[in-house]
N, C-alpha and C positions, 0 to 999 in steps of 0.2 A: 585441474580436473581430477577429481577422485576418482582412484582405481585402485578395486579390492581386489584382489588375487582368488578366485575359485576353484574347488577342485572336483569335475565331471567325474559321470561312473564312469569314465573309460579311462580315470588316471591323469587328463587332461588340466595343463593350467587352461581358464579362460579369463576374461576381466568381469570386474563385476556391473563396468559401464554397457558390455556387449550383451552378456547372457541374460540380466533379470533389468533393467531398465526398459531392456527394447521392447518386455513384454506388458508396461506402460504406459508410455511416451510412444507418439508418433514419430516416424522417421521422415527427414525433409531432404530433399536433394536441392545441396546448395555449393555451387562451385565444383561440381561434377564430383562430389564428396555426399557420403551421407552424412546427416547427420541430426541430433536427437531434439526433441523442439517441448519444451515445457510451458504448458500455459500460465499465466500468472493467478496469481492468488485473490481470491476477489470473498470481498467479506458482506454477512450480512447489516452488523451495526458497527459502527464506530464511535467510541467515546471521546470526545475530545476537549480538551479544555485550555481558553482561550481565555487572556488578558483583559482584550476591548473586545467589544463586537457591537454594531451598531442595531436597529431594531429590524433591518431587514437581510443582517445575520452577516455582514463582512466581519472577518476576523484579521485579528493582531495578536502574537504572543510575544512572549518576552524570552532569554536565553536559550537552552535547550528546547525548548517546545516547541521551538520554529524546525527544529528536526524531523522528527515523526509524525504532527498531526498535523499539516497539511495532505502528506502523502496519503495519511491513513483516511483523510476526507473524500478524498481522490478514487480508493481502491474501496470501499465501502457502499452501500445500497442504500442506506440508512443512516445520518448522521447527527447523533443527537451530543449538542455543545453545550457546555457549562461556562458561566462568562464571569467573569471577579464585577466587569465593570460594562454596563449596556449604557451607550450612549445615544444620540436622536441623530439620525444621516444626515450624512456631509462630516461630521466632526472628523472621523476618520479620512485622512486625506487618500486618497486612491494611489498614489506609490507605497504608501504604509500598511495597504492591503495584502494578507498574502494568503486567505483562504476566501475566494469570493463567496456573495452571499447564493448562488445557485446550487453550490455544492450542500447547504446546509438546510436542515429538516426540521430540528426543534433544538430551540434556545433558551435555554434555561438558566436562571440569577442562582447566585451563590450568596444566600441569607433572605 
């Protein structure tokens, strides 16, 4: 947990957790403790670019891309996918799926 050290007109250290966050963040009583509750990040598009993807928008990526853009399809409003390779449903086997096709908006070829 970060904690910056501040220093009140009265000479006062306080933390920077306590003094200017609480005037953000809701406080949540949890385990007879307070404590600070941040909501998550939620986006309006997401760009995402995807390996395979079928025509009614399951995806597959390859190495690192299986990192961030499922997530980002997840926390997103809007998710519009770029695909190297669009194939006809079914080719993608259902365990090889890892961005289903409900999460996705518009599918778009690459050439």
């Amino acid at each position: 947990m970060l904690r910056l050290a501040i220093l009140s007109a009265r000479g006062r250290i306080g933390t920077f957790t306590g003094a200017f966050v609480a005037l953000f963040a809701s406080a949540v009583l949890v385990m007879a403790g307070s404590m600070m509750l941040e909501t998550a990040l939620r986006a309006q598009f997401a760009l995402v670019h995807a390996f395979l993807a079928d025509y009614l928008g399951n995806l597959t990526y390859v190495l690192t891309a299986r990192n961030f853009n499922p997530v980002m399809a997840m926390a997103a409003d809007t998710v519009i996918v770029t695909a190297e390779h669009i194939v006809p449903v079914g080719v993608i086997a259902p365990d090889h799926v890892v961005t289903p096709a409900p999460l996705v908006d518009y599918l778009i070829t690459n050439g």
